[in-house]
RORODO-214590 format. One record per residue (C-alpha): residue in one letter; chain; x, y, z. Coordinates in steps of 0.2 Angstrom, whole numbers, plus 5000, padded with zeros to 4 digits. Layout:
REM residues N
{"A"; "A"; {X; Y; Z}}
...
This chain:
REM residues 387
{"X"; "A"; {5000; 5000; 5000}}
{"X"; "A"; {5006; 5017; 4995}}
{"X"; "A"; {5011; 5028; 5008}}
{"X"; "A"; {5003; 5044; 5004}}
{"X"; "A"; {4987; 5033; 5004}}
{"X"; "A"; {4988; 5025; 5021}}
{"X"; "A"; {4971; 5026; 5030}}
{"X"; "A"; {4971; 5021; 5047}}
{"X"; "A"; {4957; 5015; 5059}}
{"X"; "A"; {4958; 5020; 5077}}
{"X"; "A"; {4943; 5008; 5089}}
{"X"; "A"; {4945; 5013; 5106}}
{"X"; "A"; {4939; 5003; 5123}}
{"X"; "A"; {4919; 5004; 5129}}
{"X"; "A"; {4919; 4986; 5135}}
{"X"; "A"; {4900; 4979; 5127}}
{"X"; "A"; {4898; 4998; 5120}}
{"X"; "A"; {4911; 4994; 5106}}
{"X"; "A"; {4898; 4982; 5097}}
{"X"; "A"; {4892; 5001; 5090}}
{"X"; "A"; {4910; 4999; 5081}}
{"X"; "A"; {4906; 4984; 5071}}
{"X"; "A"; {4890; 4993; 5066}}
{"X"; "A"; {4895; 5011; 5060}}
{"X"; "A"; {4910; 4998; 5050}}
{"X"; "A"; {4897; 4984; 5044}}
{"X"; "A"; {4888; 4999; 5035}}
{"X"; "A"; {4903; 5006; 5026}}
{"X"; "A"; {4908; 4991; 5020}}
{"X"; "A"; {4890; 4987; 5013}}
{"X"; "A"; {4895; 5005; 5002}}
{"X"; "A"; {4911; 5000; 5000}}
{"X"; "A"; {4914; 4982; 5000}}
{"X"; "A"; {4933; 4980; 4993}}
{"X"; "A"; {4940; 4995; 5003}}
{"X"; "A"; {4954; 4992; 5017}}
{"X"; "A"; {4962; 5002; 5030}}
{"X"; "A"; {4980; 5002; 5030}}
{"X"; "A"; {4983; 5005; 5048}}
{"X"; "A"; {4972; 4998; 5064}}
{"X"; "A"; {4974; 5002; 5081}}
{"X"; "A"; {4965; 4994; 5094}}
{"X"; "A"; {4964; 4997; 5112}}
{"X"; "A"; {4952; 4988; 5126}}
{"X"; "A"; {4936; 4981; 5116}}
{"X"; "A"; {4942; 4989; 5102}}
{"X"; "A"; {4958; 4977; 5098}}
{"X"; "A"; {4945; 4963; 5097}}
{"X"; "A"; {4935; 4972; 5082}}
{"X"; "A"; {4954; 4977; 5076}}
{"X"; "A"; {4960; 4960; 5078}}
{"X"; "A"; {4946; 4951; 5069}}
{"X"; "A"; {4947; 4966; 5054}}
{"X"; "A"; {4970; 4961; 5053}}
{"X"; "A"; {4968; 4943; 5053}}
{"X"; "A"; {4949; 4940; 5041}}
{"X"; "A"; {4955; 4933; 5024}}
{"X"; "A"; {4942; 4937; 5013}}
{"X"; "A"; {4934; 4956; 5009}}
{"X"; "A"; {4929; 4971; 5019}}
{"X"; "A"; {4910; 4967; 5019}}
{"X"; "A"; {4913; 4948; 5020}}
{"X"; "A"; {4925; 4954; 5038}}
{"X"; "A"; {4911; 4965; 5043}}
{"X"; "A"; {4898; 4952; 5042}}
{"X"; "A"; {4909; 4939; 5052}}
{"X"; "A"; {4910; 4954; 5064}}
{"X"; "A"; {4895; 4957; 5065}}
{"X"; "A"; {4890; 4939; 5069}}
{"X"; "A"; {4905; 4940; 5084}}
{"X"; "A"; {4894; 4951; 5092}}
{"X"; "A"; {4878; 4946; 5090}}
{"X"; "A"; {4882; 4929; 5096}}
{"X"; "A"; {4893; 4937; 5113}}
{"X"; "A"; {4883; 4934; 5129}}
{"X"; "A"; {4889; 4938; 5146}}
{"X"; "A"; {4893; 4917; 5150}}
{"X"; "A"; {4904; 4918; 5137}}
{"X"; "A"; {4914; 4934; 5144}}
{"X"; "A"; {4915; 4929; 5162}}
{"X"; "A"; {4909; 4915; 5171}}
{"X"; "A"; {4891; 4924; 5179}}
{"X"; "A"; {4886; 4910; 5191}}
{"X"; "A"; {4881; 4912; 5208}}
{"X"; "A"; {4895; 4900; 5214}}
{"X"; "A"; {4910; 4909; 5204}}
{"X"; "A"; {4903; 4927; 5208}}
{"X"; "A"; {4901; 4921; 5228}}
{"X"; "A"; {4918; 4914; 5226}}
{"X"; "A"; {4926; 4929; 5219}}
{"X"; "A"; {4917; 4941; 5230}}
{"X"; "A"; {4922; 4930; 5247}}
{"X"; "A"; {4940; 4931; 5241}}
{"X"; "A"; {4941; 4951; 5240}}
{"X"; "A"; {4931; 4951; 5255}}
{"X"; "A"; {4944; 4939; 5265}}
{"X"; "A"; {4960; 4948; 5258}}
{"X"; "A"; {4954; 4966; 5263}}
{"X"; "A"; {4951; 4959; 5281}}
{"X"; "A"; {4966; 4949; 5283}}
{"X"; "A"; {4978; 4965; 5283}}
{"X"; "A"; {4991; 4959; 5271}}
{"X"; "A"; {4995; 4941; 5277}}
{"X"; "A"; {5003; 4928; 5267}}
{"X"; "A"; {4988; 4914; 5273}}
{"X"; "A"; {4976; 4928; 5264}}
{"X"; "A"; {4969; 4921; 5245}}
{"X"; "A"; {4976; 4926; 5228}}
{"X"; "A"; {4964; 4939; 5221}}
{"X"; "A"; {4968; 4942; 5201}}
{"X"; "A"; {4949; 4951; 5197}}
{"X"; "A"; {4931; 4952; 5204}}
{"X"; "A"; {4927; 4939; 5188}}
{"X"; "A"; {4934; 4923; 5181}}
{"X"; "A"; {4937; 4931; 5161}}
{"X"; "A"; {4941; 4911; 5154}}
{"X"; "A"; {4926; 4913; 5145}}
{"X"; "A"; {4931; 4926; 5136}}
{"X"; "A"; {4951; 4918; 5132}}
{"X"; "A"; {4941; 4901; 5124}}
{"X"; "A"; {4927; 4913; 5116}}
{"X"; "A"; {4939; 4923; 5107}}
{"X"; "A"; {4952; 4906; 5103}}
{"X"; "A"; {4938; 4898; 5094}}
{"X"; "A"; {4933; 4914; 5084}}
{"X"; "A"; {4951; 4918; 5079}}
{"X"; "A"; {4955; 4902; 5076}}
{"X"; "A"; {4970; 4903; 5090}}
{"X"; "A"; {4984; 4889; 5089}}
{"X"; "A"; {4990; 4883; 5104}}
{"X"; "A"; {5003; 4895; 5107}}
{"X"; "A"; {4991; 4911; 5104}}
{"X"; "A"; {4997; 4915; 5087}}
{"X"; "A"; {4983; 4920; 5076}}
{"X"; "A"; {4981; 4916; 5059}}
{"X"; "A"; {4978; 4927; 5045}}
{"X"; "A"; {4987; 4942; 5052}}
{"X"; "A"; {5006; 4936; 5044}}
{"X"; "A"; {4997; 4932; 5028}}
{"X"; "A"; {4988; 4949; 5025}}
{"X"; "A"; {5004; 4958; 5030}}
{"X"; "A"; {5013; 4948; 5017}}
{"X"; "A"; {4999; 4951; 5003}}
{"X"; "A"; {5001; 4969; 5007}}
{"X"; "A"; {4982; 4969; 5012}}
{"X"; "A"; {4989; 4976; 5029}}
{"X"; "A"; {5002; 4986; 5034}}
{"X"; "A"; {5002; 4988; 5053}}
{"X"; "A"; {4991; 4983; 5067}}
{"X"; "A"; {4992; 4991; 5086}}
{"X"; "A"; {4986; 4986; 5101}}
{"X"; "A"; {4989; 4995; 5115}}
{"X"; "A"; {4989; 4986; 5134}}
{"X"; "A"; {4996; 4995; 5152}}
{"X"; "A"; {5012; 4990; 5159}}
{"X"; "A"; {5008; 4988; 5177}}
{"X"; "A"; {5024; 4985; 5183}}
{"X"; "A"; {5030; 5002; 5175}}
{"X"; "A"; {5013; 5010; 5173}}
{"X"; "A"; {5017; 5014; 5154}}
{"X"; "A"; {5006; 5014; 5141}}
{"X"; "A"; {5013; 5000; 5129}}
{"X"; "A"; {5007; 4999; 5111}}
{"X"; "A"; {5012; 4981; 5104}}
{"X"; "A"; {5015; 4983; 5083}}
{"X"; "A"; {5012; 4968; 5073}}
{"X"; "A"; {5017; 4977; 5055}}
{"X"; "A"; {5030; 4979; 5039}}
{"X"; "A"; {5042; 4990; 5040}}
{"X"; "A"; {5039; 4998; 5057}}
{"X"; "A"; {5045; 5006; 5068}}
{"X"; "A"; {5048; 5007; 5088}}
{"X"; "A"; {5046; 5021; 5098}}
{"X"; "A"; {5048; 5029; 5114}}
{"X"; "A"; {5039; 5044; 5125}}
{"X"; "A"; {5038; 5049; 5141}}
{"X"; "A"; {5025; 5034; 5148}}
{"X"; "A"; {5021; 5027; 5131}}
{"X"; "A"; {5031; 5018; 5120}}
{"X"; "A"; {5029; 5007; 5103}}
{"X"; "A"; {5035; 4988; 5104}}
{"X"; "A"; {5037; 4978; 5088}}
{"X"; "A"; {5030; 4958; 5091}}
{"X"; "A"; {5018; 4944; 5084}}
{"X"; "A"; {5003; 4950; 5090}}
{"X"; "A"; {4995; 4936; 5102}}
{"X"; "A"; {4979; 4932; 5109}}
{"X"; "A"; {4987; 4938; 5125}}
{"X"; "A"; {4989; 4954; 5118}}
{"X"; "A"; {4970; 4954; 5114}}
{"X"; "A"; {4965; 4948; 5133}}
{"X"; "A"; {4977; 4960; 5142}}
{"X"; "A"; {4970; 4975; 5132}}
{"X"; "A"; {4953; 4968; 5137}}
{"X"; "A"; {4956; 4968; 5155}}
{"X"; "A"; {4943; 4980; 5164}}
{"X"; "A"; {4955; 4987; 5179}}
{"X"; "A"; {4950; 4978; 5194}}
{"X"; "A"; {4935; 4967; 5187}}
{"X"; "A"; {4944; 4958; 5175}}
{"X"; "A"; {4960; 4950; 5179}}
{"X"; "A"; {4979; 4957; 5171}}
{"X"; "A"; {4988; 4947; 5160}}
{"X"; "A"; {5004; 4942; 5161}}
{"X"; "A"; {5015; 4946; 5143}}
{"X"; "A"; {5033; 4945; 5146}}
{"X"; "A"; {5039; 4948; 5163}}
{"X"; "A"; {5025; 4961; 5166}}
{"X"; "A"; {5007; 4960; 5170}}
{"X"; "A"; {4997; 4971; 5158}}
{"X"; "A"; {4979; 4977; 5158}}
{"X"; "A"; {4967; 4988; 5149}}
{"X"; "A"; {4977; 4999; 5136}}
{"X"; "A"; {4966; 5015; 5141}}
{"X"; "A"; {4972; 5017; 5155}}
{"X"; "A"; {4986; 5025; 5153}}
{"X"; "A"; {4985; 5030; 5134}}
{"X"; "A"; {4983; 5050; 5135}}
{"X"; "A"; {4985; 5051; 5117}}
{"X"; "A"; {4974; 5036; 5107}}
{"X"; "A"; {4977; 5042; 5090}}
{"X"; "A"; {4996; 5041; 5090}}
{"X"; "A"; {4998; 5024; 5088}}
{"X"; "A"; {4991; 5026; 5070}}
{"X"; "A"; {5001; 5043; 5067}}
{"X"; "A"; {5017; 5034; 5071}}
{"X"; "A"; {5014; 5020; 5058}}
{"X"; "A"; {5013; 5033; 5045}}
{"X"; "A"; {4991; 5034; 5042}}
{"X"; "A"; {4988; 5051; 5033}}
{"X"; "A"; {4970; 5050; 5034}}
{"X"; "A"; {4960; 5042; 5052}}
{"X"; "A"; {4943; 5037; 5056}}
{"X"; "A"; {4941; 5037; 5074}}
{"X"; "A"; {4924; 5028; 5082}}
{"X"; "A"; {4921; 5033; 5099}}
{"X"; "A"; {4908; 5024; 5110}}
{"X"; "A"; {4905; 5040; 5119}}
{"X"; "A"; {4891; 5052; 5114}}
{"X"; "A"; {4894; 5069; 5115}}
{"X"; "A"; {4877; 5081; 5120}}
{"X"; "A"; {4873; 5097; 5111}}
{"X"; "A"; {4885; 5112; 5120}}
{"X"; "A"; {4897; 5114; 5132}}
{"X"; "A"; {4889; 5111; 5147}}
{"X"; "A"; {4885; 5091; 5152}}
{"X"; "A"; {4867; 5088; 5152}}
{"X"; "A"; {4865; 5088; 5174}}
{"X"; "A"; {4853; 5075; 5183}}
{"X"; "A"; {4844; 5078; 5199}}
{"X"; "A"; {4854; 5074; 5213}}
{"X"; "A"; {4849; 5060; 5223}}
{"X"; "A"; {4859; 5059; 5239}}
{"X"; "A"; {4877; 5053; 5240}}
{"X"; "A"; {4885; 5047; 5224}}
{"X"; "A"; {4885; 5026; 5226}}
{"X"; "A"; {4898; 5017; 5220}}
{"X"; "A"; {4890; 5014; 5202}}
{"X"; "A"; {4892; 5032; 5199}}
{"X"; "A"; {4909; 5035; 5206}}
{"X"; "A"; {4915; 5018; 5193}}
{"X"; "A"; {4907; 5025; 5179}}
{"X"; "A"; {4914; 5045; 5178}}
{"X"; "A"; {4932; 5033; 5183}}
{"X"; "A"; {4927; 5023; 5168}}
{"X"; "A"; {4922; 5038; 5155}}
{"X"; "A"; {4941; 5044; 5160}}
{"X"; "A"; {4949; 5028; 5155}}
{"X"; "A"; {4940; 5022; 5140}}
{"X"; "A"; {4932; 5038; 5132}}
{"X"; "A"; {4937; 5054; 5137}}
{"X"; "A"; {4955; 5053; 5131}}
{"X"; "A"; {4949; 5050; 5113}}
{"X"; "A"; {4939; 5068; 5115}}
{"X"; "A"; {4954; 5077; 5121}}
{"X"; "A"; {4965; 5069; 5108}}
{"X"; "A"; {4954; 5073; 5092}}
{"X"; "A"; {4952; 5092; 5098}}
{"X"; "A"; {4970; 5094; 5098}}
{"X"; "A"; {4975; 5085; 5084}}
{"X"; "A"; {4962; 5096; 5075}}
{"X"; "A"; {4971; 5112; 5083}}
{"X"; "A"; {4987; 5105; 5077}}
{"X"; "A"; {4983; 5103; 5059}}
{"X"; "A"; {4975; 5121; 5057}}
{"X"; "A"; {4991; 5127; 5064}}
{"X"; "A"; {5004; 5115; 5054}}
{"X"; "A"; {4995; 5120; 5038}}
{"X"; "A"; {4999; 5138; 5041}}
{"X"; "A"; {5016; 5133; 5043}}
{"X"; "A"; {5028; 5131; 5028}}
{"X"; "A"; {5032; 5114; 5029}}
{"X"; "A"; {5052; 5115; 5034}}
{"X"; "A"; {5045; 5124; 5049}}
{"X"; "A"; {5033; 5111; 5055}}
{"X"; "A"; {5047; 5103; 5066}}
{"X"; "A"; {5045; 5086; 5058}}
{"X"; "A"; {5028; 5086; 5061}}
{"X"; "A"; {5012; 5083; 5050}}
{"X"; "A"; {4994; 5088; 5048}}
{"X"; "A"; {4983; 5071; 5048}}
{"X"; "A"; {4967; 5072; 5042}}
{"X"; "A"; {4955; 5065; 5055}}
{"X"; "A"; {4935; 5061; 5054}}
{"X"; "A"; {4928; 5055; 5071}}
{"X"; "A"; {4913; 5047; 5073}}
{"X"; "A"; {4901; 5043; 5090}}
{"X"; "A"; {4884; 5038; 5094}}
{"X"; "A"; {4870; 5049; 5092}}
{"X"; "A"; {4860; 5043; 5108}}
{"X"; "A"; {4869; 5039; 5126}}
{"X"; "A"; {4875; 5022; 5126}}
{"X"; "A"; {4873; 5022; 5147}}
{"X"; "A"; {4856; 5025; 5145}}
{"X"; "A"; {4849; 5012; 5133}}
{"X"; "A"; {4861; 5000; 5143}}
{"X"; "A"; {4847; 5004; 5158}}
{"X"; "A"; {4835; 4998; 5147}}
{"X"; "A"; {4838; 4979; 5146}}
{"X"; "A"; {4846; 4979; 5165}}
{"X"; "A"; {4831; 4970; 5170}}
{"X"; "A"; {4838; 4956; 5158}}
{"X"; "A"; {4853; 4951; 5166}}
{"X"; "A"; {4857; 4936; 5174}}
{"X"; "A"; {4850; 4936; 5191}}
{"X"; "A"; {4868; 4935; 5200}}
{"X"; "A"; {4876; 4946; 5190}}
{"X"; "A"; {4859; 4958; 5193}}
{"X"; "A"; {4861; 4956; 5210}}
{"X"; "A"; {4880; 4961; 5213}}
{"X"; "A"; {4874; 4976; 5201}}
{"X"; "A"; {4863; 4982; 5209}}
{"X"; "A"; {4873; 4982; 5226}}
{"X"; "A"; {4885; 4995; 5219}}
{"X"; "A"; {4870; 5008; 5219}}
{"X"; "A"; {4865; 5005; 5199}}
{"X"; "A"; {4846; 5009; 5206}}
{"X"; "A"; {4851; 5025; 5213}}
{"X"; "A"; {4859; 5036; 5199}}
{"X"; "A"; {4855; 5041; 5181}}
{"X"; "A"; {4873; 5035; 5178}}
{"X"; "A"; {4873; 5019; 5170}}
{"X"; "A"; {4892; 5021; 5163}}
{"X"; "A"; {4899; 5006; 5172}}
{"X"; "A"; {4883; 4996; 5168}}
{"X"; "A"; {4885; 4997; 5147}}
{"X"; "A"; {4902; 4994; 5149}}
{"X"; "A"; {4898; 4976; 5157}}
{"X"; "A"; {4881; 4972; 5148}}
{"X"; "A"; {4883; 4959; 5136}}
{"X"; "A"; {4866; 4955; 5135}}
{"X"; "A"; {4861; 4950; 5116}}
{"X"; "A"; {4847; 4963; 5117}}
{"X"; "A"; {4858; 4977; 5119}}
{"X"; "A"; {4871; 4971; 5108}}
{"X"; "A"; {4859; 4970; 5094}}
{"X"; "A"; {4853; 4990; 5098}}
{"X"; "A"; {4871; 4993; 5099}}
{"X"; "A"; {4875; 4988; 5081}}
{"X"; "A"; {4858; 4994; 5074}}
{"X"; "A"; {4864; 5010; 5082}}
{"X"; "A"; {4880; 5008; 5074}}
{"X"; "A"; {4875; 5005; 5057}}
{"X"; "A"; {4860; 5018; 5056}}
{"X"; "A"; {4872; 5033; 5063}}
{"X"; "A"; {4885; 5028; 5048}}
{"X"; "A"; {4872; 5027; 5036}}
{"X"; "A"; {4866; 5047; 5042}}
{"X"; "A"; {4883; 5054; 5040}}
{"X"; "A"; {4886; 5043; 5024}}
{"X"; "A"; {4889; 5059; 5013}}
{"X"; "A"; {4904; 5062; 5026}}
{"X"; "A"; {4910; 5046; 5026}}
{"X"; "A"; {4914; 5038; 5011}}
{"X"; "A"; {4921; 5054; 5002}}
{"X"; "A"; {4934; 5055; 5016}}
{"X"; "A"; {4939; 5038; 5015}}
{"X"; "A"; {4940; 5034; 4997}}
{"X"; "A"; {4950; 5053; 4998}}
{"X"; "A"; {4938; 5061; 4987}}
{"X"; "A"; {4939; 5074; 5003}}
{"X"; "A"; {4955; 5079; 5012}}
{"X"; "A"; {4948; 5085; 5027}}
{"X"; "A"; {4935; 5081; 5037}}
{"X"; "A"; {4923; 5091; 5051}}
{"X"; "A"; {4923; 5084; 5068}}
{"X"; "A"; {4905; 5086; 5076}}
């Protein structure tokens, strides 16, 4: 692929909300069925979608409609085990280990659910081999189909934002708590981006443990900027209201836990993408100003983010009465019942229900900005309007 043509993907985290993702991409690739993004970058939920688009053999809609099935078929049994007995378990172990006041007889706590569902889920749709290679990937890199996927994980021993390039021709990097890594991109890759701070457990990938890549990643676009993408469509899972100002609910007493989890959560998975795209944005109007052997290396990027036109928190409290009745239970306890925040919950509802509203969602928002869309990828526009 050329390089002055390199479009690149960015699919940050959201936990369930990033089954919008698959949507808003299953409807481009209906319009545009042979088209390919050069660059993917993945991070939390996101490096499943990104994963699946890197290693699918076949074309853009035929990837989009296997994607598309991935979601659909996701239920929360196959994410983490949801029973009474594990969830008891789980619960009694925290409970025991806070108590105990650090000593060695007290249990081994690795997350408040068992996520082995979700490694045996993914294995079988990626087709995993035993050692956690994933096929497909190598192949489309060698085809020139690909030329670099990111996936982004946090370094917990050195609280770094890692980003783990799988790619030709690449190259490593290395800022001030990030830093760009070149390997085989693995399922464990895929699992420790995954890994919800304290409700899924970290995975270990090296001589680290590693968890959910938005933790620490200040700067989401970058990943693709380094790997040389000239154009980026960016799919948040966050919608933004109508001005400045966030829309304010009635205050109901002091904020329970559910709400305190979920403004935590916004700042790890979504925020930093809004922050990132604003200045991005301020930097190209200025680096175009600029002739270019004053731009100081640096390069304006064209950018088109998209996000949900109706708050995903909100339809997530929807179907809450259709969790399992544990899961519902433990829920509930954190206070979901008594705010109008239901962050934390669509982050954790993989309920087919509000899957499938998720990707309608997806596909009928893509669909309304279509005249937006397709001209920016396909370069018929150099430069998009971020709303």
């Amino acid at each position: 692929m050329e390089t002055e043509n390199r479009v690149g993907l960015v699919l940050g985290g959201g936990g369930a909300r990033s089954a919008y993702q698959a949507g808003f991409l299953r409807y481009i690739a209906r319009r545009l069925p042979h088209f390919r993004f050069s660059i993917l970058s993945g991070t939390s939920a996101g490096a499943i979608n990104a994963v699946q688009l890197a290693r699918h053999r076949g074309t853009f809609g035929e990837c989009m409609e296997d994607l598309r099935k991935l979601w659909a078929g996701l239920t929360m049994d196959q994410v983490f085990d949801a029973n009474t007995g594990s969830l008891a378990g789980m619960v009694a172990r925290w409970g025991l280990r806070l108590i105990s006041g650090g000593s060695s007889f007290s249990p081994t706590t690795r997350g408040l659910v068992d996520t082995t569902p979700l490694r045996n889920f993914l294995c079988r749709e990626t087709d995993c081999l035993p050692n956690g290679k994933i096929p497909g990937i190598e192949e489309n890199l060698l085809r020139g189909r690909l030329h670099s996927l990111a996936i982004t994980t946090t370094d917990y021993t050195t609280g770094r934002s890692v980003t783990w390039i799988h790619g030709n021709n690449t190259n490593a990097w290395n800022r001030t708590y990030r830093e760009g890594v070149e390997t085989k991109i693995r399922l464990d890759h895929i699992m420790a981006s995954s890994s919800i701070p304290i409700i899924f457990p970290a995975i270990k990938i090296g001589d680290s443990w590693h968890g959910d890549g938005g933790v620490r990643q200040t700067t989401p676009l970058s990943p693709a900027m380094h790997l040389g993408a000239n154009r980026i469509l960016a799919i948040s899972t966050k919608n933004l209201p109508e001005g400045i100002d966030p829309v304010r609910s009635s205050a109901r007493g002091y904020p329970p836990p559910a709400q305190v989890a979920g403004v935590l959560m916004n700042a790890v998975f979504l925020d930093a993408l809004e922050f990132d795209s604003a200045t991005t944005q301020r930097f190209n109007s200025l680096l175009k100003k600029l002739p270019v052997e004053e731009r100081c290396g640096l390069r304006p990027v064209d950018l088109l983010t998209a996000r949900p036109s109706e708050d995903l928190g909100i339809l997530a409290a929807n179907f809450e009465p259709r969790l399992p009745g544990p899961f519902r239970f433990l829920e509930r306890g954190l206070g979901t019942q008594e705010t109008d925040n239901h962050d934390l919950l669509s982050l954790l509802m993989f309920q087919p229900e509000y899957i499938e509203a998720l990707l309608s969602l997806g596909e009928a928002d893509a669909k309304s900005r279509a005249d937006e869309v397709i001209p920016f990828l396909t370069g018929e526009v150099k430069a998009a309007v971020q709303v």
